[in-house]
C-alpha positions as CSV (number, residue, x, y, z in Angstrom):
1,X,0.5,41.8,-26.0
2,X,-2.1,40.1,-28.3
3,X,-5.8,41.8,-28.5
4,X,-7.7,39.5,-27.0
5,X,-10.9,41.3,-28.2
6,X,-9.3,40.2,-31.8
7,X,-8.7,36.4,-31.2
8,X,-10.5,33.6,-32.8
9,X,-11.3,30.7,-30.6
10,X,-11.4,27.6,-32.7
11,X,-11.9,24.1,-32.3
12,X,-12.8,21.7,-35.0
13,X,-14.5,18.7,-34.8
14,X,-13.6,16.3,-37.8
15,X,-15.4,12.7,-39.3
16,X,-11.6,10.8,-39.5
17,X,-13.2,7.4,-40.2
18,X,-11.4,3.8,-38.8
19,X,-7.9,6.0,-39.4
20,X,-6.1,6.5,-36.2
21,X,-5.4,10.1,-35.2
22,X,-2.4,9.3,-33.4
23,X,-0.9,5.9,-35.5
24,X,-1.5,8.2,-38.8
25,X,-0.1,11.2,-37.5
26,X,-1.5,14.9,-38.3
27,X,-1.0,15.3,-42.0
28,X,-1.6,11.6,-42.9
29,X,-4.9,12.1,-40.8
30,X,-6.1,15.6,-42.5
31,X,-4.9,14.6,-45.8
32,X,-7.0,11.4,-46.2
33,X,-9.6,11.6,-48.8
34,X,-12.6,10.5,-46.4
35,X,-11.5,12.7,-43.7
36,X,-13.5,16.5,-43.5
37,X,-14.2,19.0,-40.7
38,X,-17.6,18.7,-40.0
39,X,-18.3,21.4,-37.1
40,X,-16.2,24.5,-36.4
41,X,-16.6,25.9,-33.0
42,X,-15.7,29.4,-32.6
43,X,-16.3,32.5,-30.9
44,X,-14.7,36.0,-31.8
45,X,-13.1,38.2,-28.6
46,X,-15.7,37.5,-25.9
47,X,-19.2,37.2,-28.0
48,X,-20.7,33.8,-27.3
49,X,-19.2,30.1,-28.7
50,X,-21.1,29.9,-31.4
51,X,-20.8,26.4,-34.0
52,X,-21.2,26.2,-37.7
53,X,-21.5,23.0,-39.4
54,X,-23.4,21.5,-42.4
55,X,-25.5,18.1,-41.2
56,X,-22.0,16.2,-41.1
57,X,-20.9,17.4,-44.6
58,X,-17.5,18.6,-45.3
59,X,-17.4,23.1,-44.5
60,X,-17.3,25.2,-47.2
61,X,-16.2,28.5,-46.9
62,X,-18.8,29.6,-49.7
63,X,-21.1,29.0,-46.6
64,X,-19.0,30.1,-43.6
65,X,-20.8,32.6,-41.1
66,X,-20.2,36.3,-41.9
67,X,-18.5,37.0,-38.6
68,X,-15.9,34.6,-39.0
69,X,-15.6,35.8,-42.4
70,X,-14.7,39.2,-41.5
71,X,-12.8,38.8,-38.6
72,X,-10.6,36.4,-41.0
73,X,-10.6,39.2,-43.7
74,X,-9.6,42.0,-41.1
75,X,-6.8,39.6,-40.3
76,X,-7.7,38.3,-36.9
77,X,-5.2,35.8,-34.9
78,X,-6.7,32.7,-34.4
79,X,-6.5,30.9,-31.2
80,X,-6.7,27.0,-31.0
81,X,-5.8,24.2,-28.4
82,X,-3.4,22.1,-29.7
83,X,-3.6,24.3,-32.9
84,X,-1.2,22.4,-35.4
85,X,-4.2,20.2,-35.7
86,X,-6.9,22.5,-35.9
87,X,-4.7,24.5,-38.3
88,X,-4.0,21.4,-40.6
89,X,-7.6,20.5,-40.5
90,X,-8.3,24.7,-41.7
91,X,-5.8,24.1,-44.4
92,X,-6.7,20.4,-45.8
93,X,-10.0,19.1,-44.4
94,X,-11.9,21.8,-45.3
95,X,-13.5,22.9,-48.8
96,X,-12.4,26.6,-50.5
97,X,-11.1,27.8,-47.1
98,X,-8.4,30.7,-47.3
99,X,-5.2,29.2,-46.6
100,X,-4.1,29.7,-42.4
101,X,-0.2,30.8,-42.2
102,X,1.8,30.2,-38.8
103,X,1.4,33.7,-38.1
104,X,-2.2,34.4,-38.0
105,X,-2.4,31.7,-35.0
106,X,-1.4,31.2,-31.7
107,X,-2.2,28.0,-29.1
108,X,-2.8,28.7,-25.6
109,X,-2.2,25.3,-24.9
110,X,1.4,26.6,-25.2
111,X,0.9,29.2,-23.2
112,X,-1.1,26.7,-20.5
113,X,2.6,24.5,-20.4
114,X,4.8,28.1,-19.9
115,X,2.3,28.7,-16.3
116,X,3.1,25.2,-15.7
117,X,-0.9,24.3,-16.4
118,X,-1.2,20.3,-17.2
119,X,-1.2,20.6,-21.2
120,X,-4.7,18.5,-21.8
121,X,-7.3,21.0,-21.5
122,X,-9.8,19.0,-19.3
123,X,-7.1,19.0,-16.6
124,X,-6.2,22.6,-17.3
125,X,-9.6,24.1,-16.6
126,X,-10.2,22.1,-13.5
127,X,-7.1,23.5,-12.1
128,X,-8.2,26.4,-12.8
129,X,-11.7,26.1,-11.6
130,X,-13.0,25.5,-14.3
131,X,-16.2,23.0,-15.6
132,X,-13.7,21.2,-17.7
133,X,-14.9,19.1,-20.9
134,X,-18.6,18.1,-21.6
135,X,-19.1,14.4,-19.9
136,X,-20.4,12.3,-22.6
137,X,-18.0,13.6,-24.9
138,X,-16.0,10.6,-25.8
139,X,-19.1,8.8,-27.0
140,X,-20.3,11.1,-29.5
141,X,-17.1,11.9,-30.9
142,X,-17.1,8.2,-31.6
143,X,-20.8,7.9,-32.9
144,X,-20.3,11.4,-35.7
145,X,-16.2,11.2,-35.9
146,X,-15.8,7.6,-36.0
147,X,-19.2,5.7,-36.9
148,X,-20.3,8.8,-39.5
149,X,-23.8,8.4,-37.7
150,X,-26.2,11.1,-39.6
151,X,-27.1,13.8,-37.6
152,X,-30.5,14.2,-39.0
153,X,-31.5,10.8,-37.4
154,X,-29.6,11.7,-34.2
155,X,-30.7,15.2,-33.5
156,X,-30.5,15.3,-29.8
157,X,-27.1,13.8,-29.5
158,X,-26.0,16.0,-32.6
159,X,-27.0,19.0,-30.5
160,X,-24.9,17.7,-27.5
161,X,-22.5,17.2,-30.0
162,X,-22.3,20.8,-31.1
163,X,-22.5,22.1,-27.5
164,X,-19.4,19.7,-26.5
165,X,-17.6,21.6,-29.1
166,X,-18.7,24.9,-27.9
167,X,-17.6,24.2,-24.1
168,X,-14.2,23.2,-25.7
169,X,-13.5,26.6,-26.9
170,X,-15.4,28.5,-23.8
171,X,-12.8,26.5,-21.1
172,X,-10.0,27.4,-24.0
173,X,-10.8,30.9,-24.0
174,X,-11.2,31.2,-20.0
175,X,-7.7,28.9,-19.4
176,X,-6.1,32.0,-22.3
177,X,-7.5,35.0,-19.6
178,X,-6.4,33.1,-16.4
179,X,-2.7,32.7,-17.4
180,X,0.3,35.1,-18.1
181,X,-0.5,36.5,-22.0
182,X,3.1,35.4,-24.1
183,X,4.4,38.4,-25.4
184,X,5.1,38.8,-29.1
185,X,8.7,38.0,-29.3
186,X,7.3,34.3,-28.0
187,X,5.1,33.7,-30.2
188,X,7.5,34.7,-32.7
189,X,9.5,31.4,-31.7
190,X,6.4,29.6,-31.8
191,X,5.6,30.4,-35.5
192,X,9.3,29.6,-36.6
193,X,8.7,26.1,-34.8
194,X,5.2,25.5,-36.9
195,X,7.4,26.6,-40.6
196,X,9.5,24.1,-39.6
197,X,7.2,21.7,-38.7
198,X,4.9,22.4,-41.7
199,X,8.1,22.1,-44.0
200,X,9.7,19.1,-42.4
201,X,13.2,18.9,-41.9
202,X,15.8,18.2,-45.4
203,X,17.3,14.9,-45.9
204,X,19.5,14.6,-48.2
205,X,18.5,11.3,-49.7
206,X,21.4,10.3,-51.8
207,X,23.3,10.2,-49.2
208,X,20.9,8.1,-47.1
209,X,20.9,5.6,-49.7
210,X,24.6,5.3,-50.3
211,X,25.5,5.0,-46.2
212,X,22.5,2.1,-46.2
213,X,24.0,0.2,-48.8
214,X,27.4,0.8,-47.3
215,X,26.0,-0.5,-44.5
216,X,24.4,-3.5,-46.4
217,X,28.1,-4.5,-47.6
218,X,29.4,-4.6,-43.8
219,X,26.3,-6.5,-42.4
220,X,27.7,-9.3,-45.0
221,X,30.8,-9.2,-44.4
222,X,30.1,-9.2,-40.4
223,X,27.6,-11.9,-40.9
224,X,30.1,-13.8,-42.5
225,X,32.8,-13.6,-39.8
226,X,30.3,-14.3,-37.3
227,X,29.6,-17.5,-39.4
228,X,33.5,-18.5,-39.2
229,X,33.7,-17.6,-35.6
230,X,30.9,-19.8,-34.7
231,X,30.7,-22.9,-36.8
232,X,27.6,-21.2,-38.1
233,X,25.8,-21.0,-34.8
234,X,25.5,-17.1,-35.0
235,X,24.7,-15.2,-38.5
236,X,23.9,-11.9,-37.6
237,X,25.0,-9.3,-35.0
238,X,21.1,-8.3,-33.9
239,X,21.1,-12.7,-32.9
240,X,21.6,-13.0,-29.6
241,X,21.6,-16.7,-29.1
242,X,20.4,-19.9,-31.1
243,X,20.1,-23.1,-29.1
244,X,22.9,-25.3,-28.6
245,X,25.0,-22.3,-28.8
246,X,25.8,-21.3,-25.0
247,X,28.6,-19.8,-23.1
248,X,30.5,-22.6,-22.7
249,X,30.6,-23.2,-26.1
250,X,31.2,-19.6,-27.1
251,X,34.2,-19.9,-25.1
252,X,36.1,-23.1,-26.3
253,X,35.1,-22.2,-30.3
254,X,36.9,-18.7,-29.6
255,X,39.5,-20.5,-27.8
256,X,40.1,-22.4,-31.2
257,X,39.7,-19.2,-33.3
């Protein structure tokens, strides 16, 4: 079993602008110019949730804290909710930070699904008995992840901010120690899944393009037998019905045909 007395909690919380988390997908998101982490909340083993963050500039890891810079350098497993995002974020939205492989992280929100926990983490800590997420929270994500408000003219929401992210990785942690730890050999599967998600699957693209254009050929010469068939009524296969062309008249122009 993991050392939990050598995990990482993470959680990020990131400025992504008018771009849609879920339209854009991860990588689009993280890879955007304007978007950057702009609070990492973490706590090492048990010690407190602490957060680190720069007045809602991008992190630097010239400036990260020195406990989360030796716990990475003494090659600590991180652990993160939904951590292909966090991860990605780590890897692309950050400035100068040492690059996160698949095996130096594991996501208890997979180990949440295997106890058969809701896989949301607000509904997986109340089941549990736990406080859940900070109320309020929606609204200042929108305000310093959405509307970029600055934090020095907001300083009392900022700080709710900042303990919203903290809670997030305290109800993580505490949903990790009241389910059934995943053995090695499982997260072993786990990492394979995240190379292959981080890689993307092969396509071999020549062939792609020769099968469409094949294709192509045999829409035309369907869309002109469907042209024949019909008196020019119906062009296409993907046409269901044009008016003036019913049934009935289906029926006596086949009839003919």
């Amino acid at each position: 079993m993991l050392n939990a007395s050598n995990l990482i909690w993470a959680d990020f919380e990131v400025y992504g602008g008018p771009l849609d988390l879920k339209a854009a997908g991860t990588f689009r998101y993280v890879a955007e110019a304007s978007t950057r982490a702009i609070v990492l909340a973490y706590a090492i083993g048990d010690a407190p949730a602490l957060t680190w963050h720069a007045d809602g500039a991008i992190l630097d890891w010239d400036n990260a804290p020195d406990d989360l810079r030796a716990a990475f350098e003494r090659s600590a497993t991180f652990a993160a909710w939904n951590a292909s995002f966090d991860v990605a974020v780590w890897n692309y939205a950050t400035l100068g930070f040492p690059f996160l492989a698949p095996e130096r992280v594991i996501d208890p929100m997979v180990q949440a699904g295997v106890s058969n926990l809701p896989t949301d983490l607000e509904s997986a800590s109340r089941y549990l008995g736990g406080a859940g997420k900070q109320k309020g929270g929606r609204t200042l994500i929108r305000m310093f992840s959405i509307e970029d408000a600055n934090p020095r003219e907001y300083p009392a929401e900022w700080e709710r901010f900042l303990a919203y992210a903290r809670q997030d990785v305290e109800a993580m942690r505490d949903i990790y120690h009241k389910t059934r730890p995943l053995p090695p050999e499982e997260w072993k599967q786990y990492w394979a899944f995240e190379h292959v998600n981080r890689r993307g699957v092969a396509i071999d693209m020549p062939f792609v393009c020769h099968a469409a254009a094949l294709a192509a050929q045999d829409g035309v010469a369907i869309g002109r037998r469907l042209t024949e068939l019909t008196g020019g009524a119906v062009t296409r296969v993907t046409q269901a019905k044009r008016p003036g062309y019913t049934t009935a008249s289906r029926t006596r122009r086949c009839a003919r045909c």
